[in-house]
FISE-599026 format. One record per residue (C-alpha): y, x, z. Coordinates in steps of 0.2 Angstrom, whole numbers, plus 5000, padded with zeros to 4 digits. Layout:
% FISE-599026
YXZ
...
***
This chain:
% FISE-599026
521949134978
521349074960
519748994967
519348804964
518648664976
516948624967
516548434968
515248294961
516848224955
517648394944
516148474942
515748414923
517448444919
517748624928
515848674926
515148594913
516548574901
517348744905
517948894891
517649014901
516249084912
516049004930
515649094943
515248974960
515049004978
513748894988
514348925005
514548835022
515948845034
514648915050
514049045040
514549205044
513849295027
514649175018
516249235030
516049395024
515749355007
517549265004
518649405003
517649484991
517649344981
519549294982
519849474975
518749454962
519749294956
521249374957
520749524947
519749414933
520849284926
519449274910
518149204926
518449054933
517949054951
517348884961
516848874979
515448734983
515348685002
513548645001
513848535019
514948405010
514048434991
512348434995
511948344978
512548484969
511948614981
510148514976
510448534958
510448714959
509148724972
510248814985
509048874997
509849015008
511849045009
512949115001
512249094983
513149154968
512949044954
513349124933
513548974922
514349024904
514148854891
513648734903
512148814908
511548914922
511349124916
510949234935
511049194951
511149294969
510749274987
511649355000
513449455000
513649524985
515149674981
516249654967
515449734955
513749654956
515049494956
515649564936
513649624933
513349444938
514449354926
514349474911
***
């Protein structure tokens, strides 16, 4: 598993700061989408070392999940340069994950 904990705390530096695109998960323990939506992602990482995959629990980063005005979960989030580029609501397969992030 080649995903990251996304925190208030490494978010500058594995977000922000980061060289390659960032691909982050806005999900929540009780979700069952968000369930679903785990393994797909997991193999994505594994598959895509040039992506870097980060996983927000919105329940214990709400600030962050705020920032990026997470309104329903799971929520994809493409961020290439520090700045947000697509995002998607809902379980996504892998290759809307890659359409995503490209």
């Amino acid at each position: 598993m080649n995903e990251i904990i996304i925190t208030k705390n490494n978010f500058e530096t594995e977000v922000l700061q980061s060289d390659k695109p960032v691909l982050l998960d806005f999900w929540a323990s009780w979700c069952g989408p968000c369930r679903m939506q785990s393994p797909i992602l997991s193999a994505f990482a594994d598959s895509h070392p040039e992506i870097k995959v980060g996983k927000v629990n919105v329940d214990e980063e709400q600030e962050l999940a705020v920032s990026f005005r997470v309104m329903s979960i799971p929520m994809l989030a493409a961020v290439k340069d520090g700045k947000l580029v697509r995002q998607a609501v809902g379980v996504q397969p892998e290759e809307a994950l890659e359409d995503l992030v490209r």
